[in-house]
C-alpha positions as CSV (number, residue, x, y, z in Angstrom):
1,X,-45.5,-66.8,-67.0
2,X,-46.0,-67.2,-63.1
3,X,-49.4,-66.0,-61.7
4,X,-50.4,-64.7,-57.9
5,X,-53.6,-64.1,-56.6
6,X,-53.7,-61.5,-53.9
7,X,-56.9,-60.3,-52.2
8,X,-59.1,-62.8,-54.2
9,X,-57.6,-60.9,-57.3
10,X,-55.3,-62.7,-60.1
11,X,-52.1,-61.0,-61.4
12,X,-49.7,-62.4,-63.9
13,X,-46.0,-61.7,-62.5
14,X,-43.9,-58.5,-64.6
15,X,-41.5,-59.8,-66.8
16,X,-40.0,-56.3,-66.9
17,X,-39.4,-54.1,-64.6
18,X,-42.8,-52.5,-63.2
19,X,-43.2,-48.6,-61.6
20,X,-46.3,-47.8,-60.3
21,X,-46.4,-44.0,-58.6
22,X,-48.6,-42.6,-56.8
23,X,-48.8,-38.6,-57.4
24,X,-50.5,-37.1,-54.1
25,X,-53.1,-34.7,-54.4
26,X,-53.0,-34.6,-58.8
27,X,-56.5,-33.9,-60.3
28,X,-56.8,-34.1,-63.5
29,X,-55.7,-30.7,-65.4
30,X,-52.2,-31.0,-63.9
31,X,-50.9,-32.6,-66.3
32,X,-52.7,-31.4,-69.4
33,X,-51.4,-28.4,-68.6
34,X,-47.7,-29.4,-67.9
35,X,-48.2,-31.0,-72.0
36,X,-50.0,-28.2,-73.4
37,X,-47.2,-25.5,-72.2
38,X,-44.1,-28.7,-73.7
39,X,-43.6,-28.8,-70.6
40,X,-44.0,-32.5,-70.0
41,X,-42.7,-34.7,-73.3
42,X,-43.1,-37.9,-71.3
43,X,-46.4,-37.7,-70.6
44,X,-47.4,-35.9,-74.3
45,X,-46.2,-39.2,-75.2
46,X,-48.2,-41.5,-72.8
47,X,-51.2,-39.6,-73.8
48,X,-50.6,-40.1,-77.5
49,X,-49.1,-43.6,-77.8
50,X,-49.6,-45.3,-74.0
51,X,-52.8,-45.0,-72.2
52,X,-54.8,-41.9,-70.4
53,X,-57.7,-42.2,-68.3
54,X,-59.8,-40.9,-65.3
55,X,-60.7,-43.2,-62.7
56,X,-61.8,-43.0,-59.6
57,X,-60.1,-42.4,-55.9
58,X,-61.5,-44.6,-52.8
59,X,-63.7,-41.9,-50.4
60,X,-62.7,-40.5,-48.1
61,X,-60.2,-39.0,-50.9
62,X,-56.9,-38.7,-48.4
63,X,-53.8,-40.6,-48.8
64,X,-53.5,-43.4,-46.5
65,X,-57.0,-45.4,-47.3
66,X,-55.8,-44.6,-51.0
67,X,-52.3,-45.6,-51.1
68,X,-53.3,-49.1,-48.9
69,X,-55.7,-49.7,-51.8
70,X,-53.4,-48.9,-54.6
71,X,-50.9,-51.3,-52.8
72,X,-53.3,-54.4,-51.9
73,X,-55.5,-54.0,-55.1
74,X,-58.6,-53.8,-52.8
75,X,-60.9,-51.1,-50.8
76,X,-61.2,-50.2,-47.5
77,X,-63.4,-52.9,-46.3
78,X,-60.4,-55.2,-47.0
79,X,-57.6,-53.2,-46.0
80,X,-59.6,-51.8,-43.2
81,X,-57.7,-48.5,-43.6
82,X,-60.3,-45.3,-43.6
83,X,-58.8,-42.7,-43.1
84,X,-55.2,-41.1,-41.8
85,X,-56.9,-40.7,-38.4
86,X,-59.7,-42.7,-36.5
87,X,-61.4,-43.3,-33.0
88,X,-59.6,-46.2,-31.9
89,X,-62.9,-48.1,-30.6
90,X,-60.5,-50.7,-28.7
91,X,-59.3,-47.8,-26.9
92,X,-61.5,-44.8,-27.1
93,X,-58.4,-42.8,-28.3
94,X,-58.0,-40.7,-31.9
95,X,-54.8,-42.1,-32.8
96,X,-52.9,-41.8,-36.7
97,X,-54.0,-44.7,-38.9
98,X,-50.1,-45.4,-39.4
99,X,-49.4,-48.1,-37.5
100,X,-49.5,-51.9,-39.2
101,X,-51.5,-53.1,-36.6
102,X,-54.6,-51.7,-38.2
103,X,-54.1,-53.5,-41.1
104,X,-56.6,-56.3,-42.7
105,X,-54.9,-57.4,-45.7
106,X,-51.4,-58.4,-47.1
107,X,-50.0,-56.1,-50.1
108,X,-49.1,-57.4,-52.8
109,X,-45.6,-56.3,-51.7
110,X,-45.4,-59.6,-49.4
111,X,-46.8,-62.3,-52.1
112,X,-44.2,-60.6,-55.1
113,X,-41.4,-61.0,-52.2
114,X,-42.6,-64.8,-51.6
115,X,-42.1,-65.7,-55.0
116,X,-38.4,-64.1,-55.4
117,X,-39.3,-60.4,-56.5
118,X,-37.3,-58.0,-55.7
119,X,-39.2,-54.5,-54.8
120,X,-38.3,-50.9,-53.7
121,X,-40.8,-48.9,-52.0
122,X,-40.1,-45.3,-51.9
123,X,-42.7,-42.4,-50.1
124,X,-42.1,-39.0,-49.2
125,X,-43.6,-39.1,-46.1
126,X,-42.7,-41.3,-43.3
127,X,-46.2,-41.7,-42.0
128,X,-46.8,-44.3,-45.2
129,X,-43.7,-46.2,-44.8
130,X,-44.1,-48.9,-42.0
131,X,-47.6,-49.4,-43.6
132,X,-46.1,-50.0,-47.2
133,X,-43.5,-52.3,-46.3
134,X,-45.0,-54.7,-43.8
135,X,-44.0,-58.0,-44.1
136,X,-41.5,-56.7,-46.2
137,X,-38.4,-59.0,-45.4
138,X,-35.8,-55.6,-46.0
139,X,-32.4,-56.8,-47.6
140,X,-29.8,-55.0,-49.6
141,X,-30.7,-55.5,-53.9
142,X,-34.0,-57.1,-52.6
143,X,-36.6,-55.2,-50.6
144,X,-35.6,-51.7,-49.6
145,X,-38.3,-49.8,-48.5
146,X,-37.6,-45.8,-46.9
147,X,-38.4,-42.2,-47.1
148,X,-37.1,-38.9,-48.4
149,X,-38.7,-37.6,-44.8
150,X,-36.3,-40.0,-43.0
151,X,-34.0,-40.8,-45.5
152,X,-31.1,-39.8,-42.9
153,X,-32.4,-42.6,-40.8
154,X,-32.4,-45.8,-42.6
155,X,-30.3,-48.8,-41.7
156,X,-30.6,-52.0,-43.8
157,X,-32.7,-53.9,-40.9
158,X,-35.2,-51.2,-41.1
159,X,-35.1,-50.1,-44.6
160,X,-32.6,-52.6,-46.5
161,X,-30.3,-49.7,-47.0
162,X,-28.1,-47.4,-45.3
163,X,-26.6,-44.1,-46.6
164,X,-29.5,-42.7,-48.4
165,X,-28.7,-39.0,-49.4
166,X,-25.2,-40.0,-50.3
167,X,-26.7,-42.9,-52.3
168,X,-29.0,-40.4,-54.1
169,X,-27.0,-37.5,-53.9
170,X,-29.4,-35.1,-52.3
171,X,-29.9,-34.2,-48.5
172,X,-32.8,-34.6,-46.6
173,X,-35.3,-32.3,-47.8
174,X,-37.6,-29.9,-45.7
175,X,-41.0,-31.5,-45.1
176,X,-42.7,-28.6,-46.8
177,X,-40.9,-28.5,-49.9
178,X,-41.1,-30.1,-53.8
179,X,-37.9,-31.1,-53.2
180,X,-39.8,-34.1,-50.5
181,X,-41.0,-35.8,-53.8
182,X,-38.6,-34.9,-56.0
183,X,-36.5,-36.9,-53.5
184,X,-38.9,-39.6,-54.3
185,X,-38.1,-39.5,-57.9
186,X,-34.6,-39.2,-58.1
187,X,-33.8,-42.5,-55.7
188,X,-36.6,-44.4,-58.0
189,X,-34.0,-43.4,-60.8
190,X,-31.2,-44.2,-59.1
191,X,-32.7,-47.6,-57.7
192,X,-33.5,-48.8,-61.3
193,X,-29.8,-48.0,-62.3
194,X,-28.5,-50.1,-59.5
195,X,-30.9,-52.1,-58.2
196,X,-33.2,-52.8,-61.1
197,X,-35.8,-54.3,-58.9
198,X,-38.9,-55.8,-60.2
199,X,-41.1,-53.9,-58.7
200,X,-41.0,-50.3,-57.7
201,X,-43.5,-48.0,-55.9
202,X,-43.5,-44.1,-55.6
203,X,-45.9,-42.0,-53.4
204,X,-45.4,-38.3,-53.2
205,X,-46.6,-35.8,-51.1
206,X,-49.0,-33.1,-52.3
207,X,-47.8,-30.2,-50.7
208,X,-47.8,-28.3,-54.2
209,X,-51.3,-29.4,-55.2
210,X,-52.6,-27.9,-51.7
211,X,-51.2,-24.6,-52.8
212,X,-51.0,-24.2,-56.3
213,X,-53.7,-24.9,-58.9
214,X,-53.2,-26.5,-62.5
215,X,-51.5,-24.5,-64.6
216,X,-49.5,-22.4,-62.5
217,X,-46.1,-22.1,-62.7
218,X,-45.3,-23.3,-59.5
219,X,-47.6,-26.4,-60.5
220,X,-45.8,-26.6,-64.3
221,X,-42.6,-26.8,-62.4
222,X,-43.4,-29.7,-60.4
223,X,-44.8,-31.4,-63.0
224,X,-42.0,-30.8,-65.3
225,X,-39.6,-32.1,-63.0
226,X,-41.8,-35.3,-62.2
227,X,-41.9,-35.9,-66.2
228,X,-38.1,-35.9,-66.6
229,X,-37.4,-38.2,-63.9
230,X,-40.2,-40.1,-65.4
231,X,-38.7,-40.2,-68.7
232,X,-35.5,-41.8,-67.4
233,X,-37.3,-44.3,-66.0
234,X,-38.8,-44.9,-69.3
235,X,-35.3,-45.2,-70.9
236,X,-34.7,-47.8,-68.6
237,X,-37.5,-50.1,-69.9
238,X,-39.4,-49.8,-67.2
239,X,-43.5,-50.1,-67.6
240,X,-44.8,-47.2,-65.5
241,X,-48.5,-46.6,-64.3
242,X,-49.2,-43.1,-63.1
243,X,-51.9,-42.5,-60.7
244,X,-53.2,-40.6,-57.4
245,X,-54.4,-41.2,-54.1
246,X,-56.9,-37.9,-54.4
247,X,-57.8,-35.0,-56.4
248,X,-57.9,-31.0,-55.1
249,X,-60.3,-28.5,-55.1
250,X,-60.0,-24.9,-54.1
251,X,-62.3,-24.8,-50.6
252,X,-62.6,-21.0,-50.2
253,X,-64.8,-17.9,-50.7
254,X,-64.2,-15.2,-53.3
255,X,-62.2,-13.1,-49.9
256,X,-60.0,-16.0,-49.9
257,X,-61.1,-17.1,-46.5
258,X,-61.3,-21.0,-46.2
259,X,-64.9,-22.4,-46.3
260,X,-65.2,-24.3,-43.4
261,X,-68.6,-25.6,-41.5
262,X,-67.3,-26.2,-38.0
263,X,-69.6,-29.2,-37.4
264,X,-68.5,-30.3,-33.6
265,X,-69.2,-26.2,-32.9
266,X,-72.9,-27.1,-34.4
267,X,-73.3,-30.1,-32.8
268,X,-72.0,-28.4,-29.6
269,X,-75.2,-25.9,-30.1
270,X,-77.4,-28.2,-30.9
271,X,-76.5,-30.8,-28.0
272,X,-74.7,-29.7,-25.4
273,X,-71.1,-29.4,-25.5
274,X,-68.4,-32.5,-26.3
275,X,-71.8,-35.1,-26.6
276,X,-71.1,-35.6,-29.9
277,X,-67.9,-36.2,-31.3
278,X,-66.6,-35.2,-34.6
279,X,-63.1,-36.9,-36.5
280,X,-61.8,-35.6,-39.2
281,X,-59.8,-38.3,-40.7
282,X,-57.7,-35.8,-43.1
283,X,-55.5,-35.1,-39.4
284,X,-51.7,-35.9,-40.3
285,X,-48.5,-34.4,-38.7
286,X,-48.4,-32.4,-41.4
287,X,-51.4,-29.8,-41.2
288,X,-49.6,-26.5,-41.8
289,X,-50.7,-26.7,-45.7
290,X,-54.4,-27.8,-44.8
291,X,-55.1,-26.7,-41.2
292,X,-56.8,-30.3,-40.9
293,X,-59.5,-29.2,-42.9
294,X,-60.5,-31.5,-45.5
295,X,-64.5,-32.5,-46.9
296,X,-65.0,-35.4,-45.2
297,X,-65.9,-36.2,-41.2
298,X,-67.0,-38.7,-39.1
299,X,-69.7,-38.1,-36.4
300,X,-69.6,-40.5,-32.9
301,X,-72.5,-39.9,-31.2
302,X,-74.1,-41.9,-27.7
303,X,-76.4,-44.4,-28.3
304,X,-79.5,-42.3,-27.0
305,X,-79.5,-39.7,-29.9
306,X,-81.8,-39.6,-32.1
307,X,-79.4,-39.7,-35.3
308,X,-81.9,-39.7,-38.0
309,X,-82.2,-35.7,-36.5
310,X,-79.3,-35.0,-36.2
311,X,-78.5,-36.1,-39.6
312,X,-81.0,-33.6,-41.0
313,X,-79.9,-31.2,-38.8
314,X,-76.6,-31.4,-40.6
315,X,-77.7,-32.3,-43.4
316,X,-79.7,-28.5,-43.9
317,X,-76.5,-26.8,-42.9
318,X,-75.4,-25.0,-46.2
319,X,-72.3,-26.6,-47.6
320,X,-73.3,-30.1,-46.2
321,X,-73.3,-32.3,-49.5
322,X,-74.6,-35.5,-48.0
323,X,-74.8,-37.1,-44.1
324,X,-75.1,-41.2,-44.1
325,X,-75.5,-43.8,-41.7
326,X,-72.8,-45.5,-40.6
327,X,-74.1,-49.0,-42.9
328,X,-74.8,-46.8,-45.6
329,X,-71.3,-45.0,-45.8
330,X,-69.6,-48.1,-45.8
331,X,-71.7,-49.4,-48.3
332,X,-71.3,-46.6,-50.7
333,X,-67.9,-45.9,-50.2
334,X,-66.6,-49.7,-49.5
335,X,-65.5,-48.5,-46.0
336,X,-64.9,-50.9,-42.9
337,X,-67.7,-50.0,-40.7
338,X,-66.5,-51.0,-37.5
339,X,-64.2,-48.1,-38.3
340,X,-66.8,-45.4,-38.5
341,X,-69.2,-43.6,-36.4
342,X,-72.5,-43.2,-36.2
343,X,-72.7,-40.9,-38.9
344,X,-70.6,-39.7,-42.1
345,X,-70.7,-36.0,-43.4
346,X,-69.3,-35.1,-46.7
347,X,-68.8,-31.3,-48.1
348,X,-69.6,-29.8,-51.2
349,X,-66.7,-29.3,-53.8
350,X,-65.7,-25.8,-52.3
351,X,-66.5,-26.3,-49.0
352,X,-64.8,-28.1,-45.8
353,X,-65.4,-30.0,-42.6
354,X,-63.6,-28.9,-39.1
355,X,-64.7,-29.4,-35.7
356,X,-64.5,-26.2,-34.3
357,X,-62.6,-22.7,-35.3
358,X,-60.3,-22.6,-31.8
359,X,-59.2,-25.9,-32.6
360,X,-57.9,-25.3,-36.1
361,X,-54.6,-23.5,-36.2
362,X,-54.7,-21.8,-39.8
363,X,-51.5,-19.4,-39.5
364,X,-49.4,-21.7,-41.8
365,X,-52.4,-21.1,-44.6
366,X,-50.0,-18.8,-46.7
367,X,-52.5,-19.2,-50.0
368,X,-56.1,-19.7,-50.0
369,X,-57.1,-23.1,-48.4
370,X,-57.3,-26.0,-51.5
371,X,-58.0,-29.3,-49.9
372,X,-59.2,-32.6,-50.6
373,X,-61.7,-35.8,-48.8
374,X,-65.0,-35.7,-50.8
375,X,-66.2,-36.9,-53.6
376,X,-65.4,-33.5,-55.3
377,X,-61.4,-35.0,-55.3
378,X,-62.7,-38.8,-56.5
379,X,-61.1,-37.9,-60.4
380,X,-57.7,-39.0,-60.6
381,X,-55.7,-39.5,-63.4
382,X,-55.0,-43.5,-64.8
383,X,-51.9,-42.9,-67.5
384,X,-49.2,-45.5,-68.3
385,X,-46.4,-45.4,-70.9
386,X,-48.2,-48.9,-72.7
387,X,-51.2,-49.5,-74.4
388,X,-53.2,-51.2,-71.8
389,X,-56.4,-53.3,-72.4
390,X,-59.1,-51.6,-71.1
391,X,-63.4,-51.9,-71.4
392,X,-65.0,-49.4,-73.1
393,X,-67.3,-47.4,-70.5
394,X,-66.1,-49.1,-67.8
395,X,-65.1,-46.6,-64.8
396,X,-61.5,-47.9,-63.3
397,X,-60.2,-47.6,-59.8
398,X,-56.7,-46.1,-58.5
399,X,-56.1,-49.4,-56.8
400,X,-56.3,-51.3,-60.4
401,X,-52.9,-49.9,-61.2
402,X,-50.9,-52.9,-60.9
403,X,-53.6,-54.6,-62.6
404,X,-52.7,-52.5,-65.4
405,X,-49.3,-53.2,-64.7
406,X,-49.0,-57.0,-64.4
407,X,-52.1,-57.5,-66.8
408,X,-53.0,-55.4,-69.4
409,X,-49.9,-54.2,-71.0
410,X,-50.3,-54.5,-74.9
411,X,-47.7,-52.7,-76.5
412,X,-44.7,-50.6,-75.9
413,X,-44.5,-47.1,-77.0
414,X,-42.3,-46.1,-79.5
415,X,-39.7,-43.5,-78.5
């Protein structure tokens, strides 16, 4: 059996084929409820015969510092990925964490492709893509590597395919929709029944999770449909590791109003306007089911401040669940800290950061706000269809999923 060692960790090379999916935005409860209702028969099973767990998300709790882990087996200090939105400090611009450039680390997409694997990437949103498959040589029945955002768009130097949504047999699905992961799901199917690649790794999008809570039946529904395609892939002999990039948590009052401390609008009072500067790293292009408010923010402020102040300031401002230094959040959290500001502020479970209320447009908030970046969203789930080999006690990571994958099956489980 051939081994690899990526990112000063050792995996053993699948001799099966391997799916590891990420499931954005799916705290644990999802699921248990999907099973308790019959809705979910592949997961009743990996819960009874395979392997269920919580671990733990990397913080800040939003999808791109999450997925990079998952996909390079490492945190944020290696991958140097922190959030889905930074101050560029070569620049002095806030610019989308999407681009390669801003990458530390290889995935272990690029080492499995070195030694003759053959991988498909699939994410619902595009913003993921270019980051998933770089250095990615794409070639048709080798690397493909696309989204169901994009997936009228793909060319086989790009993508290592052409003709998607004929190929899958769905059209390209609106941005704001189930049917943007379900996408995801049903090319992973179709990709084992062609492609049968090696490897295979699925990111969704959580625009359900930000609206509906466990349990509901708009949740059920997703969760059914996820569990079907699931079981296919199953059938197929794959071993599949189910994770997510973040948990939820409802972040409003008992009106239905979002909780939100506006901390740039604070800062403003308590400064003078724009001398501070707040990020939120949660800001994406696609804002209309969180308004860019998420429990997690990142404070720059000029060198003559007296920050251990202002971080009390903050710090007494009701919903405020901790404020650390720049070394200290990177310590805690495994952040990069050249990637930070001077200060990190993190929300209580129900509550979120924004920088002030002009600048948030909440007219797309349809249901009360639920939203994700804290540690309140760290529990995610850790299921696979095997019996994995786990320590007792221990507390596992989102980004040991291909661990699990490559080096801890046990058993199969029966049908």
């Amino acid at each position: 059996m051939g081994k690899m060692d990526v990112n000063g960790r050792a995996y053993a090379l699948p001799q099966n084929p391997v799916v590891v999916v990420c499931v954005d935005g799916s705290e644990p409860g999802y699921i248990e409820a999907a099973i308790a209702k019959g809705r979910a028969p592949f997961f009743k099973r990996c819960f009874e015969n395979g392997t269920s767990l919580i671990g733990h998300c990397v913080v800040p709790s939003f999808t791109n510092p999450n997925n990079l882990s998952i996909v390079t087996g490492a945190p944020p200090s290696v991958h140097g990925i922190s959030g889905n939105y930074f101050l560029d400090p070569e620049t002095g611009k806030e610019v989308m964490m999407n681009d390669p450039k801003f990458l530390r680390a290889p995935t272990l997409f690029q080492k499995l492709q070195e030694l003759g694997k053959t991988l498909a990437i699939v994410t619902a949103k595009d913003k993921l893509r270019a980051l998933l498959g770089h250095g990615v040589k794409m070639a048709p029945g080798k690397a493909v590597c696309f989204s169901s955002e994009k997936s009228d768009k793909t060319t086989l130097a790009d993508n290592g395919i052409e003709g998607v949504n004929a190929f899958v047999g769905m059209g390209v699905p609106d941005v704001y929709s189930a049917g943007l992961s379900e996408f995801v799901f049903a090319a992973g199917v179709k990709l084992m029944e062609t492609m049968r690649p090696d490897v295979m790794y699925l990111s969704t999008t959580d625009y359900i999770q930000h609206k509906h809570a466990p349990g509901t039946p708009v949740a059920d529904d997703f969760y059914a449909m996820m569990d079907s395609y699931l079981a296919r892939l199953d059938a197929m002999g794959a071993t599949i590791v189910v994770t997510a990039d973040h948990g939820m948590n409802a972040k409003h009052g008992a009106d239905g109003k979002p909780a939100v401390v506006y901390l740039q609008g604070a800062l403003d009072d308590l400064l003078g306007k724009d001398v501070a500067r707040v990020i939120l790293p949660i800001t994406d292009p696609y804002v209309v089911h969180h308004g860019a408010l998420g429990s997690y923010g990142v404070v720059y402020l000029p060198a003559s401040a007296d920050k251990a102040a202002i971080a009390k300031h903050i710090a007494a401002i009701k919903g405020i669940e901790m404020v650390l230094t720049k070394d200290e959040a990177a310590a805690k959290f495994q952040l990069p800290p050249d990637r930070l500001g001077e200060l990190v502020v993190v929300s209580t479970k129900n509550v979120t950061v924004g920088t002030s209320v002009e600048r948030h447009d909440l007219s797309g908030l349809k249901e009360p706000l639920r939203s994700h970046g804290g540690v309140s969203e760290q529990n995610v789930p850790l299921i696979s269809n095997r019996k994995l080999t786990v320590e007792a006690g221990r507390t596992y990571r989102n980004f040991d999923a291909f661990d699990f994958a490559f080096n801890r099956v046990a058993e199969k489980v029966p049908a």
